[in-house]
N, C-alpha and C positions, 0 to 999 in steps of 0.2 A: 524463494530459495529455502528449502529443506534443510534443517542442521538438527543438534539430539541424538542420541541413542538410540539403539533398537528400539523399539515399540513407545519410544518418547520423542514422538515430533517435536520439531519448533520452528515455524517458520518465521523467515524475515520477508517483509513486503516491500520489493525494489521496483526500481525503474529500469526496463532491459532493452535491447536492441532485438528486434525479433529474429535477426542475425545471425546473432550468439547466441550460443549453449544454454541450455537453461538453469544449471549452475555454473553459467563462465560470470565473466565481468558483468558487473550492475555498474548503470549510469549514476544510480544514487540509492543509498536506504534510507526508503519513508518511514519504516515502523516494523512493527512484530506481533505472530499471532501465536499464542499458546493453547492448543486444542485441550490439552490435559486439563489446563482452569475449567472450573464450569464457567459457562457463558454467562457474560456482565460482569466476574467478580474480578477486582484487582489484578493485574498480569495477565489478564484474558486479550486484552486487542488494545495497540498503545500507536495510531498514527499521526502523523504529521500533517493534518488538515489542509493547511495552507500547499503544502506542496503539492498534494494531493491536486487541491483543485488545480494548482498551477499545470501539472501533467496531464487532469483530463482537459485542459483550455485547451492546452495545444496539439492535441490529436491523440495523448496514448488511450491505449486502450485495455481496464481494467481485468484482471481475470475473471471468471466464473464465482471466484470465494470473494473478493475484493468488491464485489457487483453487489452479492447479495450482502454485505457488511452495509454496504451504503442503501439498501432497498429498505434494511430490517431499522437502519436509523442507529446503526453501532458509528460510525462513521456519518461526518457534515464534513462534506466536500467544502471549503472556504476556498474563497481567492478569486478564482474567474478566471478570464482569459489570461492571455500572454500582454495581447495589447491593453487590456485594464494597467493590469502590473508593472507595464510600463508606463504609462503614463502617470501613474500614485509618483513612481521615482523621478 
């Protein structure tokens, strides 16, 4: 989801319905990406690991940007499946 000013991006990294709008309602916000940081520095890429994995366990499926976060080693998907996580509880 896209938020910021003119020529100052900021994205937020959600969980959507492929349904909905793609700024309508998010199931949940994972995290946030600031393109303006340079890459690695503080405020550059801030997500929720655990949930992360919890979402790709049970079928979502990440963007294009989201993809290559997790390719480049910005992001460690943690967690697992759905039935892991339920069984921990």
């Amino acid at each position: 989801m896209r938020l910021g000013a003119k020529k100052k991006p900021f994205y937020r990294i959600v969980v959507a319905d492929s349904r909905v709008q793609r700024d309508g309602k998010c199931i949940e916000q994972i995290g946030f990406y600031n393109p303006m940081v340079e890459c690695g520095a503080p405020g550059f890429l801030k997500v929720n690991a655990e949930r992360l994995g919890y979402w790709l366990g049970v079928g979502a499926q990440p963007t294009d940007r989201v993809s290559w976060f997790i390719k480049k080693g910005f992001i460690e998907a943690q967690g697992g499946s759905a039935a892991s996580t339920a069984q921990e509880a």
